[in-house]
Structure formats: C-alpha cells, structure tokens
C-alpha positions in Angstrom: 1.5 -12.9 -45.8 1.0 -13.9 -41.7 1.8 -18.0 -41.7 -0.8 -20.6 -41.4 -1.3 -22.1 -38.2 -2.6 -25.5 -37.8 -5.5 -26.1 -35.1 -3.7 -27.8 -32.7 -0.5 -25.3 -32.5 -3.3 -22.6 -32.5 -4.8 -24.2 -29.4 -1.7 -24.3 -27.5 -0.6 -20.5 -28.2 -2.4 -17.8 -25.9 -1.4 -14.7 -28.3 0.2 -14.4 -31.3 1.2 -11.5 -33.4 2.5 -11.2 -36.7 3.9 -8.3 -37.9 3.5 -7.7 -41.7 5.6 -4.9 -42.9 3.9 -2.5 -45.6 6.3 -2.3 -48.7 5.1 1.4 -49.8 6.3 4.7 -48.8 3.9 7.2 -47.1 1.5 4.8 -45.3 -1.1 6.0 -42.8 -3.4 4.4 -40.4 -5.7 6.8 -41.1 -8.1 4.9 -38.1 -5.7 4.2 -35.0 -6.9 3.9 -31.5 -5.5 4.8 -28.3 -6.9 3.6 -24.9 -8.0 6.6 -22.8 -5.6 6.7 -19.4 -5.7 5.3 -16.2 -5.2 8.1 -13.5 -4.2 10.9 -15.6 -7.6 13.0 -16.2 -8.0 14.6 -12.8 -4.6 15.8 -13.5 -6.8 17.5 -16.9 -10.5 18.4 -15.9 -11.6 21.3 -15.1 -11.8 21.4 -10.6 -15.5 21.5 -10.8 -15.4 17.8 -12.0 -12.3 16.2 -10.6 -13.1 14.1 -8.3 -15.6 11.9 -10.7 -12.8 12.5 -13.7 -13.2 8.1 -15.0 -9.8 7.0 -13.8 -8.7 3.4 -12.6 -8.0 1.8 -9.0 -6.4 -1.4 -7.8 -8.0 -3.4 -5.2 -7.0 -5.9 -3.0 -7.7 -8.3 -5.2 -5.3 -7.6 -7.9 -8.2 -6.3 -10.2 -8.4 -2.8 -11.4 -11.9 -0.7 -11.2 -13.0 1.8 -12.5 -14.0 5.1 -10.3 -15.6 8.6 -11.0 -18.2 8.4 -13.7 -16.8 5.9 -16.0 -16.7 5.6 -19.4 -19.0 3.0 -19.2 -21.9 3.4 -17.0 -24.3 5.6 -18.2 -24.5 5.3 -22.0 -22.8 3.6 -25.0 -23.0 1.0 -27.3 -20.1 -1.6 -26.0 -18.0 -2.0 -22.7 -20.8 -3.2 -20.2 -18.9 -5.3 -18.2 -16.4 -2.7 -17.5 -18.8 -1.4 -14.9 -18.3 -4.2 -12.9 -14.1 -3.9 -13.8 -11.3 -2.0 -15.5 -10.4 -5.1 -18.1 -8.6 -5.7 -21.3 -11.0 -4.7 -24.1 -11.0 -7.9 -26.5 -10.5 -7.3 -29.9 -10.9 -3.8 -30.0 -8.8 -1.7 -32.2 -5.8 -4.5 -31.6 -5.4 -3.4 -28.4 -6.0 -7.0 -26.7 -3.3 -8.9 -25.2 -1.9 -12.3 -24.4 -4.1 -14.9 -23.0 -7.5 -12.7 -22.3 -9.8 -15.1 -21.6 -12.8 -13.4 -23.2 -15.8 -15.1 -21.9 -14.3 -15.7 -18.0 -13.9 -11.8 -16.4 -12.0 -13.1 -13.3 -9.2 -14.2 -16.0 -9.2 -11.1 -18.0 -6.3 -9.4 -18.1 -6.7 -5.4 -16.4 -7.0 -2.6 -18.1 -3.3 -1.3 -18.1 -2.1 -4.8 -19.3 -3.2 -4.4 -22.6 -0.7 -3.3 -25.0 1.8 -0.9 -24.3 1.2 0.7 -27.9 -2.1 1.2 -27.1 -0.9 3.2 -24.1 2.4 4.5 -24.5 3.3 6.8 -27.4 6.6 5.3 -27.2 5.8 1.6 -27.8 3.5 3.0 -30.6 5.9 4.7 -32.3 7.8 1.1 -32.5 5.1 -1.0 -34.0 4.8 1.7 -36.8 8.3 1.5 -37.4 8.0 -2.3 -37.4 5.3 -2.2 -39.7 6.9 0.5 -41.9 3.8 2.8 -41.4 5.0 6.8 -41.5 2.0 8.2 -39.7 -1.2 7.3 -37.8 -4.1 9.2 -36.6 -5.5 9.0 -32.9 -8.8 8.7 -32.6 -10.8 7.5 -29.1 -11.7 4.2 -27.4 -13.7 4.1 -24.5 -15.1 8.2 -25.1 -16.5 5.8 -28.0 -19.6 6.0 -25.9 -21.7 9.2 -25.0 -23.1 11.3 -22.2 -26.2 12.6 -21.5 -24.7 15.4 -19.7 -23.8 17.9 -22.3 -21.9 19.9 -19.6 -19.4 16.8 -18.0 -19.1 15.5 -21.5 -17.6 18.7 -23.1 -15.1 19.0 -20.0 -14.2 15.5 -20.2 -13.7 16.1 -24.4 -11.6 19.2 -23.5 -9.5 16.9 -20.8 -9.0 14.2 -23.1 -7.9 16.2 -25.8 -5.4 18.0 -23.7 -4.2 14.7 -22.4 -4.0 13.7 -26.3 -1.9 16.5 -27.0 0.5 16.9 -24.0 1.2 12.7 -23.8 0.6 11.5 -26.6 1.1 13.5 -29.8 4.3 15.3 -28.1 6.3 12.4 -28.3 6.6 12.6 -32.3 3.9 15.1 -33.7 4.8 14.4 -37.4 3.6 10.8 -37.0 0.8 11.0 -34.3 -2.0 13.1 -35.1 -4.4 14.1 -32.8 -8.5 13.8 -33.2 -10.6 16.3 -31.4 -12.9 14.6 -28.9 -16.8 15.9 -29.3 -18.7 12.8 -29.4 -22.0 14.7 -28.4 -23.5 17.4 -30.1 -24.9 18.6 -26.9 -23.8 22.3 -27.7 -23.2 23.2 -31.1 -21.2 26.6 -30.7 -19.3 24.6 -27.9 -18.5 22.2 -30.0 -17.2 24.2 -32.9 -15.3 26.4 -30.4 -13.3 23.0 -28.8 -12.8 21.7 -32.9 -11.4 25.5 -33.6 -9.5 25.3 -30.1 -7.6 21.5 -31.0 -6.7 22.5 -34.0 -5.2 26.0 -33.5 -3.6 24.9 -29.9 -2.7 21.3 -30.6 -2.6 21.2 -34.5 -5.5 18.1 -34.4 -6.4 17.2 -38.4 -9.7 15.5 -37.4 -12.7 15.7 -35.1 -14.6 12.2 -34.1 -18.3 13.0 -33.9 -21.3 10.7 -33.1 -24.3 10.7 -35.6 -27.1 12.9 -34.2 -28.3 16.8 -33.6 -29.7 18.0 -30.2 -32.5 19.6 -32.5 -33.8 19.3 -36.2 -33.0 23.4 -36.7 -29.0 22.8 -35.2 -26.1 23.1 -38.1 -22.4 22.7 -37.4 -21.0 25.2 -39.6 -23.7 27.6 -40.4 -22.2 30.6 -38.1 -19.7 33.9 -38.6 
C-alpha cells in the first residue's frame, strides 16, 4: 500500500515513486507505453520520407525541438505544446519525471529526460522486475495522434514498428510484446497487409487502431 504523505513533506519533494510489488504469478500490463525515439526513425523510413521522419534536435539553448513533421503538428487530441518543444509529457502513461513543472514550459524537463523505462528496454525490463510483473505489452505514445496523410502515416507505422521490434522487443521478447502501429484507417488492405506483416515478421500480439472508417462501405476483415 504506497505510504501517506503529509502536505507539507509533499510540498517539499519534486518526484516520488513508490514501487508496489504485485504478489501474484503471471501478471501483465496488458496497456504499457513506450515513448517514440529521438533520432532513430530516419534510420527506419522509407528514403522517400527521411528527411521529415519526427525526430528531436538540441539547440543552443539547452532545449530539445522537434524537426521533420512531428508527431504533433498537424492532428491529434493531446501534445500541443510540443510544437513549440520536445518536453516531458506529464502524467502520461507514468512516463513523467522529477520536478516537471507542468504549467511553466521553460522548466520542463526535455523530452529524453523522461524516464529511462519509458525509453530504454533495459530500464523497463527492471521496473517490471521490481514490480514483479512477467510481461507487458507496448503500445504507442505520441503516434497516439493521427495523419491526414494516409501515405506518410502508413510509412511512419511501418518505421515505428520496425523500430519496436529491432530496439525494443529484442531485448527480452518473452516479456515485451510488440503492438502494430495503424492508427489511421487510411487504406484498409494496407492496413491489414502491415497487421499480417508485424505479426508474422516481428511476432506483435496486438494492433492499436483509432475509431473511424475512410468510408461507410470499408470492412477490416472482410477479404480472401
């Protein structure tokens, strides 16, 4: 049970976890998150699109930005300050960390500050040993939010779930499990072909989708 803590200890402490370990056998976080990469999906997108792949820059003001056509900029539902810079994300998905100051942005913390679980299979492997959890499925954070370009938002699906795969889920696969990326149902067959491809290629057990057909006619799974 985490411990009480009085207002005025509260006031003084900038972060505090508590670990509560889970005294059961087989436990999954069956909704984990992980926090999309910093520089790594040029290294993934297809040529056509690499030089607006979303990846992060720091300036000479210590800050991190954003660059390329960011996760943030063109549609969603949360995130709209990171247009203006790459910051923690408070209180999403536990991924916020020590002493974000959530309502001044020059005192946030950037972007690859956040957790190291959150970013690093590694660390993440720890807190689920610390927490006695066996297994935890992946699903997205900032490809939370959509594109209106069906053709840059299946390339950026397919980088992200190679990235998922090759950096993420290799470093234990029988604890991480991989979501696929479609977010947009843009393209129906495309997106059935990318669910068929994660799962057969990277051995993904899920598929995160956003609510919504391109057209009252489209089906997912009506086909050969």
């Amino acid at each position: 049970i985490p411990p009480k803590i009085s207002a005025s200890s509260r006031n003084r402490l900038s972060w505090v976890r508590v670990t509560v370990a889970l005294d059961y056998d087989n436990i999954v976080d069956a909704d984990g998150h992980y926090l999309e990469p910093a520089y790594a999906l040029p290294d993934y997108i297809e040529p056509k699109y690499r030089d607006v792949a979303p990846r992060i820059v720091k300036r000479d003001d210590g800050f991190e930005y954003w660059e390329g056509r960011n996760w943030f900029e063109e549609t969603g539902f949360f995130g709209g300050t990171q247009t203006r810079r790459a910051h923690a994300i408070a209180g999403l998905a536990g991924v916020e960390r020590w002493n974000v100051v959530k309502d001044d942005l020059d005192k946030a913390l950037n972007y690859t500050q956040m957790n190291p679980a959150s970013l690093d299979p590694i660390p993440r492997l720890k807190v689920l040993d610390e927490e006695r959890i066996d297994a935890a499925v992946l699903y997205p954070t900032s490809n939370l939010n959509f594109r209106t370009d069906a053709e840059f938002q299946m390339a950026l699906n397919r980088a992200l779930n190679d990235w998922l795969a090759d950096r993420y889920i290799s470093a234990d696969p029988r604890r991480l499990y991989g979501v696929t990326n479609i977010v947009t149902l843009h393209d129906v067959d495309a997106a059935c072909h990318e669910v068929d491809r994660c799962a057969k290629q990277h051995g993904f057990k899920a598929t995160y989708l956003r609510p919504g057909l391109p057209t009252a006619e489209a089906r997912w799974w009506k086909r050969d």
